[in-house]
MARTI-589779 format. One record per residue: residue in three letters; x, y, z of N, C-alpha, C, CB in turn. Coordinates in steps of 0.02 Angstrom, whole numbers, plus 50000, padded with zeros to 5 digits. Glycine has a CB too. Layout:
% residues N
+-----+-------+-------+-------+-------+-------+-------+-------+-------+-------+-------+-------+-------+
! res !    nu !    nv !    nw !   cau !   cav !   caw !    cu !    cv !    cw !   cbu !   cbv !   cbw !
+-----+-------+-------+-------+-------+-------+-------+-------+-------+-------+-------+-------+-------+
! ALA !     X !     Y !     Z !     X !     Y !     Z !     X !     Y !     Z !     X !     Y !     Z !
...
+-----+-------+-------+-------+-------+-------+-------+-------+-------+-------+-------+-------+-------+
% end
This chain:
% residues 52
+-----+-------+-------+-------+-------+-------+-------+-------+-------+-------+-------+-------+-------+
! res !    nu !    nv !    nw !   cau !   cav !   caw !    cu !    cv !    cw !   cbu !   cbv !   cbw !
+-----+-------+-------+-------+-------+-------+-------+-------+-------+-------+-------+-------+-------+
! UNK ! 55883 ! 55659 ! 50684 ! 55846 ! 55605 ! 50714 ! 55862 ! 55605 ! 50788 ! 55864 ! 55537 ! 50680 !
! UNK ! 55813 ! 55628 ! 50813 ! 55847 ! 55618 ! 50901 ! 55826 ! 55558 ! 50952 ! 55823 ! 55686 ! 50949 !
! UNK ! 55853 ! 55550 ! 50971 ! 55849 ! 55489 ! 51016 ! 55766 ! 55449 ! 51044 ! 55890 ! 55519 ! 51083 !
! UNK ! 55724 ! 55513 ! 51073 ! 55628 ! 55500 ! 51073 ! 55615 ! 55475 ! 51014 ! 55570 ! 55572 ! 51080 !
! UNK ! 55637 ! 55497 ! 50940 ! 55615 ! 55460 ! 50891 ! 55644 ! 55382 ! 50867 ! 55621 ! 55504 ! 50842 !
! UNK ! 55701 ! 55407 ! 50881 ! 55737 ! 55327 ! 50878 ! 55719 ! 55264 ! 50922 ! 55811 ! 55333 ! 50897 !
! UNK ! 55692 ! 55275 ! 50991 ! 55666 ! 55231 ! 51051 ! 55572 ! 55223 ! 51013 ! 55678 ! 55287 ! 51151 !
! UNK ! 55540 ! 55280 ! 50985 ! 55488 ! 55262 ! 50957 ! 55489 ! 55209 ! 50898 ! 55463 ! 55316 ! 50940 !
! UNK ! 55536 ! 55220 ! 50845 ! 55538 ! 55198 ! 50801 ! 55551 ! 55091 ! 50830 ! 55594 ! 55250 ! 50759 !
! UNK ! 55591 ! 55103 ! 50864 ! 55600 ! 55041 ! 50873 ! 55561 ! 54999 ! 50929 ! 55661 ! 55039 ! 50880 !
! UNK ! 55504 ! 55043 ! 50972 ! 55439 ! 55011 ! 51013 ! 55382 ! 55010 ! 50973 ! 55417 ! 55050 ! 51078 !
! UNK ! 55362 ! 55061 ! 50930 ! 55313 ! 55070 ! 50905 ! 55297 ! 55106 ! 50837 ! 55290 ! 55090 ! 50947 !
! UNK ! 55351 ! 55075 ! 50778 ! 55371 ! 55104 ! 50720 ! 55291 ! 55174 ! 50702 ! 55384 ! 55024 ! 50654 !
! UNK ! 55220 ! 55145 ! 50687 ! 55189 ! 55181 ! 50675 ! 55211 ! 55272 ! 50686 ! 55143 ! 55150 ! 50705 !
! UNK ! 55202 ! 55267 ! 50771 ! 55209 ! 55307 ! 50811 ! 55244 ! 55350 ! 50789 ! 55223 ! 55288 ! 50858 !
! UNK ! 55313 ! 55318 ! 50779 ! 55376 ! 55368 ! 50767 ! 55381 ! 55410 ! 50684 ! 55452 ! 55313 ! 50777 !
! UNK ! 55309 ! 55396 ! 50656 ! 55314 ! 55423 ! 50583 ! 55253 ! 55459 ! 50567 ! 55324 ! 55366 ! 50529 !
! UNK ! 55218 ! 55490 ! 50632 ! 55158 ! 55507 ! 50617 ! 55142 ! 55576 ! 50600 ! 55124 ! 55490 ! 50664 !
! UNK ! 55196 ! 55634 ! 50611 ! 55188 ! 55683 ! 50594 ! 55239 ! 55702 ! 50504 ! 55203 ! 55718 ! 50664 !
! UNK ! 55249 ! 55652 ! 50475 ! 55274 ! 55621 ! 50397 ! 55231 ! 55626 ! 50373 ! 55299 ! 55555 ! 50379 !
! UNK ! 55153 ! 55615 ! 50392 ! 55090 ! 55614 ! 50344 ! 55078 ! 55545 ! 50336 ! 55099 ! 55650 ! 50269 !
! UNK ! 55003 ! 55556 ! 50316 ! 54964 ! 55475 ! 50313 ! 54986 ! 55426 ! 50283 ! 54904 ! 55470 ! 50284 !
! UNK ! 55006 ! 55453 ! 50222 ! 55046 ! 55376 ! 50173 ! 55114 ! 55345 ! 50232 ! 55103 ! 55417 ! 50066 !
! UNK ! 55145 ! 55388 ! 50248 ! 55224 ! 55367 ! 50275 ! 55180 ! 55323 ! 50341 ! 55294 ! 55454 ! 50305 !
! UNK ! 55139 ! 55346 ! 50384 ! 55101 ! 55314 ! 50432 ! 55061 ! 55244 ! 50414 ! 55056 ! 55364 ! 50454 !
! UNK ! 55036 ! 55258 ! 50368 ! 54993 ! 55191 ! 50335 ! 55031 ! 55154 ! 50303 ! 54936 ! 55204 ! 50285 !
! UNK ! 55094 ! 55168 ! 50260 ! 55143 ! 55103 ! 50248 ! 55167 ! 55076 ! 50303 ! 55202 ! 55115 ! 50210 !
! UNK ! 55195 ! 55104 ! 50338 ! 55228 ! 55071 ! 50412 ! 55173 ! 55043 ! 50460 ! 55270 ! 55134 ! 50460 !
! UNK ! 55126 ! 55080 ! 50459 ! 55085 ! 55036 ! 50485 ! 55076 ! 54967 ! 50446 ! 55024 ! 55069 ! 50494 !
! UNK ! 55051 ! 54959 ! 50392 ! 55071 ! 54886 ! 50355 ! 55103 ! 54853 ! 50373 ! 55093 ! 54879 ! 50305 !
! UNK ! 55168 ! 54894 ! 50373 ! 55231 ! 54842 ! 50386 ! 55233 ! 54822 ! 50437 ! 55294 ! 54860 ! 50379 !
! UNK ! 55211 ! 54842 ! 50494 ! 55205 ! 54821 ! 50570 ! 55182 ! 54764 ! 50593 ! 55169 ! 54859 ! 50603 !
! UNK ! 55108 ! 54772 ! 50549 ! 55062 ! 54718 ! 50541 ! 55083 ! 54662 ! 50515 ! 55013 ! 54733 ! 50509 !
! UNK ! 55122 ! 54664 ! 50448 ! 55168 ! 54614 ! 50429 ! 55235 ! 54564 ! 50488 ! 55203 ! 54659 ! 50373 !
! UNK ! 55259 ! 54614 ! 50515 ! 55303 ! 54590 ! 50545 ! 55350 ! 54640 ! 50585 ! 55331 ! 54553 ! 50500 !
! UNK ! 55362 ! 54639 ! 50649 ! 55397 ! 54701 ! 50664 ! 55448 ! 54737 ! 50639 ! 55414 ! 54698 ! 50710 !
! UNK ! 55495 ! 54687 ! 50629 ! 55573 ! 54700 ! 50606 ! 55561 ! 54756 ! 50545 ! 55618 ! 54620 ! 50575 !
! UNK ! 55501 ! 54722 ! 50494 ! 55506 ! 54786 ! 50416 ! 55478 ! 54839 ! 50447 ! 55453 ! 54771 ! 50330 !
! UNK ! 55436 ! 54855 ! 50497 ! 55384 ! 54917 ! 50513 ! 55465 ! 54957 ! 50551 ! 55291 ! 54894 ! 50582 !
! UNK ! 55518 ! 54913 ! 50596 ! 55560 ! 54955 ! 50635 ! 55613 ! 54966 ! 50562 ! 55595 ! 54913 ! 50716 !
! UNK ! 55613 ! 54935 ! 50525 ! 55677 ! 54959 ! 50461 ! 55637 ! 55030 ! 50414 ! 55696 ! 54869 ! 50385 !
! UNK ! 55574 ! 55011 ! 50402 ! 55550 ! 55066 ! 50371 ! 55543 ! 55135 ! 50400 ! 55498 ! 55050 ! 50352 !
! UNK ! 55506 ! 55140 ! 50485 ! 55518 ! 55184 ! 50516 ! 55575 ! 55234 ! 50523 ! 55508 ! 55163 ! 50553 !
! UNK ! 55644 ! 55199 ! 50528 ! 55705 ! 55225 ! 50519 ! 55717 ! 55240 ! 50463 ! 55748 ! 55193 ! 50536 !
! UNK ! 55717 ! 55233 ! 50428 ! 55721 ! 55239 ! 50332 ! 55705 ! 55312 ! 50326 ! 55651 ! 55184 ! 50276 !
! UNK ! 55618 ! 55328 ! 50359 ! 55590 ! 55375 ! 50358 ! 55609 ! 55422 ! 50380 ! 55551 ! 55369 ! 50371 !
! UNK ! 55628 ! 55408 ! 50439 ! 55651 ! 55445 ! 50501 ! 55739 ! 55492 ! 50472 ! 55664 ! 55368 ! 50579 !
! UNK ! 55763 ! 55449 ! 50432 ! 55818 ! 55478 ! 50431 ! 55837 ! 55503 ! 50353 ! 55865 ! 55432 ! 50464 !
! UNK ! 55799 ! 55487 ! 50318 ! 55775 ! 55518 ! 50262 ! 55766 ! 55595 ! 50261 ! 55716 ! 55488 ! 50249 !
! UNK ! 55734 ! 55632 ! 50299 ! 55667 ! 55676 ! 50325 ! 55730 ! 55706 ! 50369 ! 55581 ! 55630 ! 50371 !
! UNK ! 55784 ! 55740 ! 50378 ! 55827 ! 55786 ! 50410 ! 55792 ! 55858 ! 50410 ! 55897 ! 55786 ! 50374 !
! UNK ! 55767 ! 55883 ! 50451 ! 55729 ! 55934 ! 50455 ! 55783 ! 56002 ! 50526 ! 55641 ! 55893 ! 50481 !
+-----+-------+-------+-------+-------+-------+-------+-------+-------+-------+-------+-------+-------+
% end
């Protein structure tokens, strides 16, 4: 997880999960919409899940 994704994840959760594929993008997007805090917890979730 490097740092550009970590500063994405927590300005603009979508953003930071968009090359994860549509579902991982379209839940977080939800969650965004819902409320920031779950779109920035899920983003990271994803984000650090996904060790590539």
């Amino acid at each position: 997880m490097s740092i550009l994704r970590v500063l994405l994840a927590i300005f603009f959760p979508p953003l930071a999960v968009i090359d994860k594929g549509c579902g991982s993008f379209t839940i977080i997007f939800i969650l965004t919409l819902c409320g920031w805090i779950p779109g920035v917890i899920g983003a990271l979730i994803i984000l650090n899940k996904s060790k590539n």
